[in-house]
C-alpha positions in Angstrom: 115.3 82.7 121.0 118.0 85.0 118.7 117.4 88.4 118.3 117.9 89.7 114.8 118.1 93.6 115.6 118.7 96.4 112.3 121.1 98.9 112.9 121.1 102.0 111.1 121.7 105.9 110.8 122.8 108.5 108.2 126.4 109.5 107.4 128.5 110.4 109.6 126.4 110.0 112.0 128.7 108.0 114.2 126.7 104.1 113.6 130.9 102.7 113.4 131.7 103.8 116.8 128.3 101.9 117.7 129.2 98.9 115.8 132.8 98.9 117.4 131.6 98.7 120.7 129.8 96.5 119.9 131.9 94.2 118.9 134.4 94.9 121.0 131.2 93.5 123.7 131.2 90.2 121.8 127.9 90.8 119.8 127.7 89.6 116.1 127.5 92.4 113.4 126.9 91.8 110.2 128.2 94.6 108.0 126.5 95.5 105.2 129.5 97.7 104.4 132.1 95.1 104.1 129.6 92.6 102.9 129.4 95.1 99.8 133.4 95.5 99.5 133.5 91.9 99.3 131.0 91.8 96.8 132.6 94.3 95.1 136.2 92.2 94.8 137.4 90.9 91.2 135.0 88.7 90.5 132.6 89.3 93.3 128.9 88.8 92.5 128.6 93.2 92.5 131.6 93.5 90.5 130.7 91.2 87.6 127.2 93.0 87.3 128.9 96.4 87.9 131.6 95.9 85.3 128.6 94.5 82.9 126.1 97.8 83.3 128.7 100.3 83.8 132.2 99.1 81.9 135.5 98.4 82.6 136.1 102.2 82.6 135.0 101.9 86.2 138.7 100.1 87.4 142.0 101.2 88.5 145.3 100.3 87.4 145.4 97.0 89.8 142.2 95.6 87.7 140.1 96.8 91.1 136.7 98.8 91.0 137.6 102.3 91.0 134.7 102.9 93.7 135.8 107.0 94.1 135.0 107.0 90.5 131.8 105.2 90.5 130.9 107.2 93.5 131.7 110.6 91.7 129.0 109.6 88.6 126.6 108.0 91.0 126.4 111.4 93.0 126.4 113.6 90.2 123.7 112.0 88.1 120.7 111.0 90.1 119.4 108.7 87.0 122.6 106.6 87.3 122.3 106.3 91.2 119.3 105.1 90.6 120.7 102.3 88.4 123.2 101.7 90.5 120.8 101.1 93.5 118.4 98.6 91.3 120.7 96.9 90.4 123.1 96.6 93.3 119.9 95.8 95.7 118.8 92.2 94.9 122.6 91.0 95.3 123.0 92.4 98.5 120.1 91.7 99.7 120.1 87.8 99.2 123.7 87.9 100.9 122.9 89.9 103.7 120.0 87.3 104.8 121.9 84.3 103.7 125.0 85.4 106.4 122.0 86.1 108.8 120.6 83.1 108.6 123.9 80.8 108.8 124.5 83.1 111.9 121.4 82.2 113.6 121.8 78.7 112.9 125.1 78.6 114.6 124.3 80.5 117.4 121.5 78.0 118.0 123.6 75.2 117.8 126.2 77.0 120.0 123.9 77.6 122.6 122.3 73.8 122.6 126.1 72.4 123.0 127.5 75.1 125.5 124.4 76.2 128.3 125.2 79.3 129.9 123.3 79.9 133.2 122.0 83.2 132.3 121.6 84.6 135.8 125.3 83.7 136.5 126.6 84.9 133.2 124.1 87.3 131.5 126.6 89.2 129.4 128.0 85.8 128.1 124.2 85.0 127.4 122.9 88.1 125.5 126.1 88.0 122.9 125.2 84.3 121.6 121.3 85.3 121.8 121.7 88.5 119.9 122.7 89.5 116.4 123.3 93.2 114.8 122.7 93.7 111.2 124.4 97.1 110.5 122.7 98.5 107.1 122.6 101.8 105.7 120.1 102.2 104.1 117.9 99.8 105.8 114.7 101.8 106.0 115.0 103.4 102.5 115.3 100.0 100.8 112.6 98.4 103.1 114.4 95.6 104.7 112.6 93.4 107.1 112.9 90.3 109.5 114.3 92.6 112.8 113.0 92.3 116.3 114.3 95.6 116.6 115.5 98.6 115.0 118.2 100.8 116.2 118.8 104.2 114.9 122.2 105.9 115.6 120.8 109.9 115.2 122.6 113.2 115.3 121.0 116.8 114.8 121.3 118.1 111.2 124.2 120.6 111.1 126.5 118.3 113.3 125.8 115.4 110.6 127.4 118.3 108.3 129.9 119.7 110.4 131.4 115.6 110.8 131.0 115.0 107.5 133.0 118.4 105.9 135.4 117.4 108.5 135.7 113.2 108.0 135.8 113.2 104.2 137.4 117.0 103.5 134.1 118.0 101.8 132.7 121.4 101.2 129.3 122.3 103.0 127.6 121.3 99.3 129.4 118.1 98.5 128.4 117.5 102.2 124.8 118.6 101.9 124.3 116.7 98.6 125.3 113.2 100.2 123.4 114.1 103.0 120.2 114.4 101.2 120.6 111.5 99.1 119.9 109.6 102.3 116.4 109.7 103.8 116.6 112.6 106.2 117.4 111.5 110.4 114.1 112.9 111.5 112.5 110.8 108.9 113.9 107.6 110.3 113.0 108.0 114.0 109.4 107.6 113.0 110.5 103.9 112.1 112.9 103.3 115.0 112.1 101.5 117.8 115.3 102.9 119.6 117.1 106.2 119.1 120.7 106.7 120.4 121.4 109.9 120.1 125.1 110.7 119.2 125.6 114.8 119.7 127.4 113.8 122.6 130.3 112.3 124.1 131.1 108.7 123.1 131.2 107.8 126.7 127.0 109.3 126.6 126.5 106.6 123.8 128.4 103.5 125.3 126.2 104.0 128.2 123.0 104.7 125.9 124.0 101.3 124.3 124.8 99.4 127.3 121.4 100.3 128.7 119.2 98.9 125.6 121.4 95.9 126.0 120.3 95.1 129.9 116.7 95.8 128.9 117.1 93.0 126.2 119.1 90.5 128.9 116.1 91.8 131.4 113.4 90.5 128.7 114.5 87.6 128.2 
């Protein structure tokens, strides 16, 4: 049976370097992140409905959504993030499941036409039997169907401190993303695991390699 397990965190909390790793394992990830930029194309389901609510005000000079732009209103007006959410939500939402779904299908048929002996070849076994669906905002917008959830959690300040220094912000601009999210303390009541990233990235490759071996051990 196919694992479906949520991944999530808060900015900057390092949830990439998870999902690199990851992949660079083998395992599936759908990205909710890319999923949106694709969305968000000329043309793309998001961009139609963006250009629609919000106006053709909100592209650059190559006919593209000017997403800094859109991201500068959306986090100065909490009314208009709001909109921005409701109707961004349903679009993503219906993708998201839709790649989920064609990915468990073709897992399944992969592992009926190629059968691994999973004692001989338990890595080569877990990657077809498990799939990570990397999302955001995955607890605050209520998403279901996981096996699992994973949260990739830092302390507070340090989500600041990485976040001044990844995007150039000041301590507010930081602060204000940072509570637009629900808080990391809130989301470990609804995670089943906790990686905790203050450390090394060497600490969470082995944090991560560990939840994978209990999963191979399970099954």
């Amino acid at each position: 049976m196919i694992k479906v397990i949520g991944l999530t965190g808060g900015i900057a909390s390092g949830k990439s370097t998870v999902v690199d790793f990851l992949i660079s394992e083998g395992y599936q990830v759908i990205d909710a992140d890319k999923v949106v930029r694709q969305l968000q194309e000329p043309d793309g389901k998001l961009f139609n409905a963006i250009m629609e609510t919000f106006g053709s005000d909100f592209t650059d000079e190559n006919g593209k959504l000017n997403r800094a732009k859109l991201s500068a209103l959306v986090f100065s007006d909490p009314n208009q993030r709001q909109k921005l959410s409701n109707l961004q939500d349903e679009i993503i939402r219906k993708e998201l499941y839709a790649r989920r779904d064609q990915l468990i299908k073709e897992l399944g048929e992969k592992s009926v036409s190629n059968k691994v002996d999973a004692e001989e070849q338990p890595k080569k076994s877990s990657v077809n039997q498990i799939i990570f669906m990397d999302i955001p905002l995955l607890l605050e917008y209520h998403y279901e169907g996981f096996d699992e959830i994973w949260l990739v959690a830092i302390p507070e300040n340090l989500q600041i401190e990485r976040l001044m220094a990844r995007n150039s912000f000041t301590e507010e601009e930081a602060k204000k993303r940072i509570s637009s999210q629900m808080s990391l303390s809130e989301k470990k009541k609804y995670a089943d695991i906790i990686l905790d990233n203050s450390g090394t990235i060497d600490t969470l490759k082995k944090q991560i390699q560990q939840e994978l071996a209990r999963i191979i051990k399970e099954k």
